[in-house]
N, C-alpha and C positions, 0 to 999 in steps of 0.2 A: 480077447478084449484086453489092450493095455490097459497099466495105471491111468494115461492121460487122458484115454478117452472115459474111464468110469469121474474123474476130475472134471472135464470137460462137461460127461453129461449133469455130474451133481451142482457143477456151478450153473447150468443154465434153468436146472430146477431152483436152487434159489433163487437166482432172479425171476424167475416168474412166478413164485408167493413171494418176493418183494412187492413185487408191481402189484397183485392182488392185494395183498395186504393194504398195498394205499390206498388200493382203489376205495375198497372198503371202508377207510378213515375219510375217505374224502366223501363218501358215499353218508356214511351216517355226520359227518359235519354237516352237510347241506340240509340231513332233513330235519337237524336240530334247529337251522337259523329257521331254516321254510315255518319249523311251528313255533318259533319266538316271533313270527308274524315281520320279519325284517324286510321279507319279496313282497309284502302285502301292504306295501304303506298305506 
């Protein structure tokens, strides 16, 4: 196992807890509006 493949494989684990990570920001933003009643007019 080269260097570039151990680089290669740790960049495409950060990018994907990037992606989770928002997902989850995005995830509790929405169920914050949902219970400030803003989807419920």
């Amino acid at each position: 196992m080269t260097d570039e493949e151990i680089r290669r494989r740790q960049r495409s684990r950060a990018i994907a807890m990037a992606v989770l990570l928002v997902l989850f920001v995005l995830l509790v933003y929405a169920i914050t509006i949902a219970k400030m009643g803003l989807y419920s007019s």
